[in-house]
N, C-alpha and C positions, 0 to 999 in steps of 0.2 A: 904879447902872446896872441891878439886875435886878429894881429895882421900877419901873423907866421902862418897860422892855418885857414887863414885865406887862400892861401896857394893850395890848398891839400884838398879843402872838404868844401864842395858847394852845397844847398839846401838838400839837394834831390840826395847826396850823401851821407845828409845829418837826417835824412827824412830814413834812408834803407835804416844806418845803425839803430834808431829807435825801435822799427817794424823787425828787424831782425832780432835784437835787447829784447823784446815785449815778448815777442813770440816764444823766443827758447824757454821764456822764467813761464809763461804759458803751458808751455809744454810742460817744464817739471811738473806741473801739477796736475796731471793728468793721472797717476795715481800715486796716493799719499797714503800714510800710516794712519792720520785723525786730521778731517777736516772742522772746524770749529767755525759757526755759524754766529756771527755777530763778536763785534772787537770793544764789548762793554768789557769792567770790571773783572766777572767771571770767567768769560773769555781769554781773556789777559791773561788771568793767573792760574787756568788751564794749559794754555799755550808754553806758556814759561815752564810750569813742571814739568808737563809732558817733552818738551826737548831738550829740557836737560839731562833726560831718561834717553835720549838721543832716537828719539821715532822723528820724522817727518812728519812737521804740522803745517798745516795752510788754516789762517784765520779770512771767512769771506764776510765780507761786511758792506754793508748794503750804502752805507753814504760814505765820505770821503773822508771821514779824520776818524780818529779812534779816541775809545772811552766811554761811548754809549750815554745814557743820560745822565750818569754819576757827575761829568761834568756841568751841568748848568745847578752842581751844589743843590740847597735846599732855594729855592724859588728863585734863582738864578744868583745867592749868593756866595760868593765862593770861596765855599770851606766843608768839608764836608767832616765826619765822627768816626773813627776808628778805636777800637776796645783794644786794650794792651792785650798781648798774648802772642801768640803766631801769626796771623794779620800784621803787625807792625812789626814782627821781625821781619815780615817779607816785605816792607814797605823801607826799614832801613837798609837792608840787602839791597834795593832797588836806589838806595840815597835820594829816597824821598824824606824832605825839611817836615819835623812833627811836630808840634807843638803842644804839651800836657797841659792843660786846661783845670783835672780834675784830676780824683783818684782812679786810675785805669782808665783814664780817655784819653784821647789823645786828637789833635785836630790837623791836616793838610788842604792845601790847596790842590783842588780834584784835577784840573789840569795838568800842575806837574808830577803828579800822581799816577796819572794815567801813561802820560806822555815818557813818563821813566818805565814805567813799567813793562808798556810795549819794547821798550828799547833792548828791556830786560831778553823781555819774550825773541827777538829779533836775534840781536849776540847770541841765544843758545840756538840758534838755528830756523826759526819757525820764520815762516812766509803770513805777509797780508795781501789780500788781493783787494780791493776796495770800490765802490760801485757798480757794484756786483751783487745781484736776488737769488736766491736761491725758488727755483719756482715749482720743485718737483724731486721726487727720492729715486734714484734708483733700490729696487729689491730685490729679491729671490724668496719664492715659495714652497714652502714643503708642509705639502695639502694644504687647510682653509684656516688652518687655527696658527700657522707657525710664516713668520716673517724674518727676514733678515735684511737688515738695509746695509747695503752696499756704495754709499756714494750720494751724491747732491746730481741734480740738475738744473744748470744757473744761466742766467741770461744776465744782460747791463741794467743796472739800475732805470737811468733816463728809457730806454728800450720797454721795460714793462711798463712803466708809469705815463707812459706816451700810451697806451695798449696797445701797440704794433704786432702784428701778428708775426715777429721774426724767430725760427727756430733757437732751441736752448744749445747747450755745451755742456758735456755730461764728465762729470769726476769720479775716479772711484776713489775709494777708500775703506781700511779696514775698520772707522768707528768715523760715526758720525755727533756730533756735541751740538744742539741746541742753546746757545748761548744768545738767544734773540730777544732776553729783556719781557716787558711784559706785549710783545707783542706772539710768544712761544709759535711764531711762524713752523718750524719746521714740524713739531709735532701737532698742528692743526692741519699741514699739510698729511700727514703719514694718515687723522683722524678722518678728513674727508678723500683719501685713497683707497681707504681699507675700511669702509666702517663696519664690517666684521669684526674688529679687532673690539669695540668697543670702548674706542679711548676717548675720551674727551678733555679739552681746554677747559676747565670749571670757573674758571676765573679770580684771582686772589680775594683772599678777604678783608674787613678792614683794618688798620692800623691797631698792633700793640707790637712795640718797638722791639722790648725782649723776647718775646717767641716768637715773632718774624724771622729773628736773629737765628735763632735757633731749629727754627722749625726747618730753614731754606738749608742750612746744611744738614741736618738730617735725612731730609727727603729728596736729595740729589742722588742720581743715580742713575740706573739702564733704565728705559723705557719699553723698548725690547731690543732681540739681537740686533747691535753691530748701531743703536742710535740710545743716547743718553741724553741729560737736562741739567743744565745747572744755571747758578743763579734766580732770577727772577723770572725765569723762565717758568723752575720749579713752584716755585711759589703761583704762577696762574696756573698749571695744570691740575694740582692738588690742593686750590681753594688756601693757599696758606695768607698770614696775616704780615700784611705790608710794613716797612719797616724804616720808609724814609732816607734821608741821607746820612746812613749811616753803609760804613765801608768791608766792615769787619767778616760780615754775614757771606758778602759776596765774593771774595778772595780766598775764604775757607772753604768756599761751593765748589770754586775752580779747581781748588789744590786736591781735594775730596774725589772730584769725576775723575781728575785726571790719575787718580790713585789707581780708582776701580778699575778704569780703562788698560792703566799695564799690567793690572793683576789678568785683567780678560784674556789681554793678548799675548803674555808671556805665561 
């Protein structure tokens, strides 16, 4: 086979179809239904609802593999705690391997965990773009008290982290999802653009495993129009109690925004 298209394609011709391949899936993403900020856990299972509701999703994720910190398990060992209920229905759904341990537990390997799950998210349609910061929101104002965010503004991962002063690349989209773990980048972004707004990153609190569990889907939701929080995202913004590698909490976060969000927009 790769002396057949020898004849057909030299580099400079495998170099256009990549630049040309990159560009157009670029292009679709220029504007999206729900852009999703970070390819952890919540993310994932934001992603995956929401396109099975058939919107156009783009997951931006700032390093190069997905799954966020959930995979390096609990101190890099790997197996992480999932509570029977709707979490591992959506884990079988995905034909992720479970194994019950206990009464309503249930344990997997967070790798192939993740790695199905995207797969899931992918099959219903939803795009990753990967190495990729989000470094800035697009908004709209109507007067001082009222925001709408409209879209991300991203630059290349290695590009920021170099500090190169190279201009961003701007997305719109009708909802924005903070799905950035505990690092809730995009609404400490929105926090230090607008601090009229009054919002702050508080910081999570410390560990009690069951109300972590509980508290993070709970308190998932809109942040303000047109940008939401899920995951462990929520859990730093609103000081909630950390919960370790446990799976359950954050898959219910995702399913949860992604709920709100077509109720928003339908």
């Amino acid at each position: 086979m790769f002396r057949e298209l020898v004849n057909f394609y030299t580099e400079g011709d495998l170099a256009k179809i990549l630049a040309d391949a990159a560009l157009k899936r670029i292009s679709s993403y220029s504007k999206t239904d729900v852009i999703i900020v970070g390819a952890g856990p919540a993310g994932l299972s934001a992603a995956w609802s929401l396109s099975k509701k058939g919107l156009k999703v783009l997951i931006i994720e700032k390093m190069l593999g997905v799954g966020g910190g959930i995979r390096g398990g609990a101190m890099l060992l790997p197996a992480v705690i999932i509570e029977e209920g709707e979490a591992t229905d959506m884990l079988r759904e995905a034909k992720v391997n479970l194994v019950k341990y206990a009464n309503g537990l249930f344990c997997a390997d967070p790798a192939e965990a993740m790695v199905k799950l995207a797969a899931k998210a992918l099959e219903a349609g939803a795009s990753v773009w990967p190495g990729v910061i989000v470094e800035d929101l697009i908004i709209s104002r109507k007067g001082r008290r009222t925001v709408n965010v409209r879209g991300v503004v991203v630059n290349l991962t290695p590009i920021t982290e170099a500090k190169w002063h190279v201009d961003p690349l701007f997305l719109e989209s009708r909802a924005v999802v903070d799905a950035t773990g505990h690092d809730a980048d995009v609404v400490r972004i929105l926090s230090k653009r607008c601090p009229w707004l009054n919002i702050s990153v508080q910081g999570m609190s410390s560990l009690d495993v069951w109300r972590g569990e509980e508290e993070v889907v709970e308190y998932t939701g809109k942040v303000v129009n047109g940008l939401y929080a899920t995951g462990m995202s929520v859990s730093e913004i609103h000081n909630l109690h950390r919960m370790g590698p446990l799976l359950g909490g954050m898959l219910l976060s995702g399913k949860k925004v992604a709920e709100q969000i077509i109720q928003d927009l339908f």
